[in-house]
C-alpha positions in Angstrom: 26.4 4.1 -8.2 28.0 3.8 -5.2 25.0 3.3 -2.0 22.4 3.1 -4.7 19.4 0.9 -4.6 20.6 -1.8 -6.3 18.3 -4.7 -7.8 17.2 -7.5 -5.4 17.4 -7.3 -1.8 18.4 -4.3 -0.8 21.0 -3.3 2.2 19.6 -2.0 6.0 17.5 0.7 4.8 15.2 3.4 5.8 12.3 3.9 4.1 9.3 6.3 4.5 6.0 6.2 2.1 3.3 8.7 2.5 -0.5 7.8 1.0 0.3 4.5 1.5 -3.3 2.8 2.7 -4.4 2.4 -0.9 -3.7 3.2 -4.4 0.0 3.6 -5.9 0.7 4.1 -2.3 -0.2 0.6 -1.2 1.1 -0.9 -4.3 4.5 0.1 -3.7 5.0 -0.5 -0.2 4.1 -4.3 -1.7 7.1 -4.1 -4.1 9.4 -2.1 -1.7 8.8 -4.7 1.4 11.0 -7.8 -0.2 13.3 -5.3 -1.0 14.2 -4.2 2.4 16.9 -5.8 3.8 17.2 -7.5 7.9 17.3 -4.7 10.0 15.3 -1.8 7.5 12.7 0.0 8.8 9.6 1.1 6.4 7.3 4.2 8.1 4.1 3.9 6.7 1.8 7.0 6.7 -2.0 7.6 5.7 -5.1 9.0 7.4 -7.1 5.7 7.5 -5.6 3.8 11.2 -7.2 0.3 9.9 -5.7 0.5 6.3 -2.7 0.8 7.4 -2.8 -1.9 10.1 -4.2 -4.5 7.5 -1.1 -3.6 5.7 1.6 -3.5 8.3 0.4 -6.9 9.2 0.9 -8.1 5.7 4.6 -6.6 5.2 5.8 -8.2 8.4 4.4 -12.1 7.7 7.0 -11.6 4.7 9.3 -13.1 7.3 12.5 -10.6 6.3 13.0 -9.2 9.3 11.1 -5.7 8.3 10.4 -3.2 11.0 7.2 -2.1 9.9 5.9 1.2 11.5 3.0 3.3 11.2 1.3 6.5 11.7 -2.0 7.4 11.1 -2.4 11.1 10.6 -4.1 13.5 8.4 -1.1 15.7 6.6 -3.7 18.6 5.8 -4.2 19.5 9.6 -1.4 21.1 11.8 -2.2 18.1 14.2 -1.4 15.3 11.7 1.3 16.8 10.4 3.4 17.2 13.9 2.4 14.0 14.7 4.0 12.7 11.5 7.3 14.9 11.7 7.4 13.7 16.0 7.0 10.3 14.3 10.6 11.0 12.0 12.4 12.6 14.2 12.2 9.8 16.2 12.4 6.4 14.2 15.1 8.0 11.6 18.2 8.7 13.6 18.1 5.7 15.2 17.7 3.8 11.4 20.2 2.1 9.4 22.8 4.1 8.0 23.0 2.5 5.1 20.0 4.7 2.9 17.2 6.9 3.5 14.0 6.4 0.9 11.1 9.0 1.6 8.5 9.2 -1.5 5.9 11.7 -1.0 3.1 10.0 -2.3 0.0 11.5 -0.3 -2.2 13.9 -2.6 -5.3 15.1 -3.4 -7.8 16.1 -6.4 -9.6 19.3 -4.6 -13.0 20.1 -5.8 -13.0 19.3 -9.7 -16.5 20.3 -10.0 -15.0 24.0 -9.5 -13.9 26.0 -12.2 -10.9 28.7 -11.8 -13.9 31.7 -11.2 -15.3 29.4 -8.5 -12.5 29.3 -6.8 -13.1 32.4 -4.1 -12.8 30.6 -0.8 -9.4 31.5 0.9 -10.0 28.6 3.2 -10.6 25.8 1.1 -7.4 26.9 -1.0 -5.3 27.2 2.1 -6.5 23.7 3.0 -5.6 22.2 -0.3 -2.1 23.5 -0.6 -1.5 22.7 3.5 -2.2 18.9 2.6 -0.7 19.1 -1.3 2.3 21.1 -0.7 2.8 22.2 2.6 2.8 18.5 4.1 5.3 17.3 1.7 7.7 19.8 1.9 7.5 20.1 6.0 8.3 15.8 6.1 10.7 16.1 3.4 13.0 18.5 5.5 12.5 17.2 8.3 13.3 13.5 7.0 16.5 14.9 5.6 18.1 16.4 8.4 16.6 13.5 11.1 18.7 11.1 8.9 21.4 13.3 8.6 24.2 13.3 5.8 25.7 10.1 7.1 29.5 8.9 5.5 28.9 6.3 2.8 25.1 6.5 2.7 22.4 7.0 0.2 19.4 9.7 0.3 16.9 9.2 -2.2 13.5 11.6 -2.3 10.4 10.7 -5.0 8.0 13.0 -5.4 4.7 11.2 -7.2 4.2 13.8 -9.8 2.0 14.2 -12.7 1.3 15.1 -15.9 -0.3 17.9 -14.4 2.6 19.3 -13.3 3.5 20.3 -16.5 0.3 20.6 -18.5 -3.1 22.4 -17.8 -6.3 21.1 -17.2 -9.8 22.5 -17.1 -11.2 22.6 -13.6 -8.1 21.2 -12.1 -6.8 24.5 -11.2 -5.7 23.0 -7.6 -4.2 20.0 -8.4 -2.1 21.7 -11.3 -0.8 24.0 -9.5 -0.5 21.9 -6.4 1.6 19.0 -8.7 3.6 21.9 -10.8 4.8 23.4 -7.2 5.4 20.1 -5.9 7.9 19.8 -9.0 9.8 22.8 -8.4 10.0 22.9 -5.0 11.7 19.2 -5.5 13.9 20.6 -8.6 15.3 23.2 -5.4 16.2 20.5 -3.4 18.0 18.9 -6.6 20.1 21.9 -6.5 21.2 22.8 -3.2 21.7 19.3 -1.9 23.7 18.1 -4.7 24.2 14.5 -2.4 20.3 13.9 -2.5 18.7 12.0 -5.2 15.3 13.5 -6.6 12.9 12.5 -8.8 9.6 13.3 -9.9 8.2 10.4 -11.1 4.6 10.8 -13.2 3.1 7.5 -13.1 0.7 7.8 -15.4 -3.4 7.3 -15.4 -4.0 4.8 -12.6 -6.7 3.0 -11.9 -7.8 4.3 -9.0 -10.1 6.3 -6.7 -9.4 9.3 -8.0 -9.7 8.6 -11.6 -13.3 7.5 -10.5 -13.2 11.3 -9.2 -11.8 12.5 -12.3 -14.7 11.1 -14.8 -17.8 11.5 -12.8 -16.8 14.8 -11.0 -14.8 17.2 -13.1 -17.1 20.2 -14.5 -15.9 20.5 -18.0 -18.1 18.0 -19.8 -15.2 17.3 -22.6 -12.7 16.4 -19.7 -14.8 14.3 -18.7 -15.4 12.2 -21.6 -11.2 12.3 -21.9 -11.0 10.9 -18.4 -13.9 8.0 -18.8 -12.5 7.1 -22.7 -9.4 6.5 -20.6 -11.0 3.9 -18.6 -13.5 2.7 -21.4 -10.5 1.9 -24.1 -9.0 0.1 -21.2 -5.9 3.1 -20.7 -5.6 3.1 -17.2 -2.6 1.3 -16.0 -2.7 -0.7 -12.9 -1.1 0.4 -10.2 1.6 -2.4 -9.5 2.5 -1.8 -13.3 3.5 1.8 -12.7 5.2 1.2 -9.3 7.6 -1.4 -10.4 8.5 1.0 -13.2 9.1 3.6 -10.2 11.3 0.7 -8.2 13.3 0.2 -11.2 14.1 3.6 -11.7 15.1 3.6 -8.3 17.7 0.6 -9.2 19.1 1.9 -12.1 19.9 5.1 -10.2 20.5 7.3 -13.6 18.2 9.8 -13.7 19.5 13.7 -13.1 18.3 14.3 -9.8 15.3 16.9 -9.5 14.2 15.5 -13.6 10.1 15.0 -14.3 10.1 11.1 -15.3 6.9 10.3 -17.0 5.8 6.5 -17.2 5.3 6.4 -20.5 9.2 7.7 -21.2 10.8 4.7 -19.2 
């Protein structure tokens, strides 16, 4: 595919990660770094300042010439988020022309000790779908037309979905519903920018914070036990493992733009 992320070293690229102090988030911004030719630019973005720091130092004693840039914000707060879109408007017109990479990788669990009935506080919801859904769509727009549709270029969203998205669970009435918007609103983008590449890209049970979350926190005891037998019968997949799949997704290019690509189906 013409101005598709080929394998190896990528051309001048610009690339933005969201979530990316820890977790899948730090993981691939590891694997995406060598990738990124002389003269890319990677905009980092998390809430924790000195995570993302330790890792900006990291990427740029790779010694490929990687602009490495970073902004520490919380999404889920009208202050964070302008702070991040400022930061976009300003580093992406002035990018490489060559392709634009933005995965929306920030998310959280909500309060999984809640059931659906417990669920009465207009604020906490609000808050939830400000950071989960709001957030992503706001920097996805923005990203898009900072970049602009440039001749002979490349733009390529990823939305880090779930299984979630597509399948209930008990007590996770939030993130469900947060992950299943998420996944249409993306699929809308598929359609009426027919020049942007979009995936939503499950990557499986990680092992990570928030599967900690998920089997000491969740209310319903028998999600529970699901959630720790995933970790006891050693199901959890490593984070790296599931972001290289991601990256090579990416390099093959096939996948109908706006599709729900689950790990376990590449």
């Amino acid at each position: 595919r013409e101005g598709g992320l080929a394998s190896g070293r990528w051309a001048a690229s610009a690339c933005v990660l969201t979530g990316a102090s820890r977790g899948f988030g730090r993981s691939l911004a590891r694997l995406l770094a060598p990738r990124l030719g002389e003269g890319s630019v990677l905009l980092l973005l998390a809430r924790s300042a000195e995570a993302l720091a330790d890792l900006a130092a990291e990427l740029r004693s790779g010694g490929t010439g990687l602009r490495v840039e970073c902004v520490a914000a919380d999404l889920g707060c009208e202050q964070g988020l302008r702070r991040a879109v400022a930061a976009l408007r300003e580093v992406l017109p002035a990018a490489p022309p060559g392709r634009l990479l933005l995965v929306n990788n920030a998310g959280s669990l909500g309060d999984i000790s809640k059931s659906f009935l417990d669920l009465t506080d207009p604020d906490e919801i609000n808050s939830y779908f400000a950071f989960n859904v709001t957030s992503a769509l706001c920097l996805t727009a923005t990203a898009l037309k900072a970049f602009g549709a440039r001749s002979g270029s490349s733009r390529t969203v990823v939305n880090v979905s779930s299984l979630c998205a597509i399948k209930p669970f008990k007590n996770w009435a939030l993130y469900c519903s947060g992950k299943a918007s998420r996944d249409m609103m993306f699929q809308v983008l598929a359609l009426e920018e027919p020049d942007v590449r979009v995936l939503n890209y499950a990557p499986g049970p990680l092992d990570t914070d928030m599967q900690l979350l998920a089997r000491t926190k969740t209310g319903d005891p028998e999600m529970r036990q699901f959630f720790q037998s995933l970790q006891e019968s050693g199901q959890l997949i490593d984070c790296t493992v599931s972001a290289q799949k991601l990256v090579n997704l990416l390099e093959e290019d096939t996948f109908p733009s706006g599709a729900h690509v689950d790990f376990y189906n590449v």
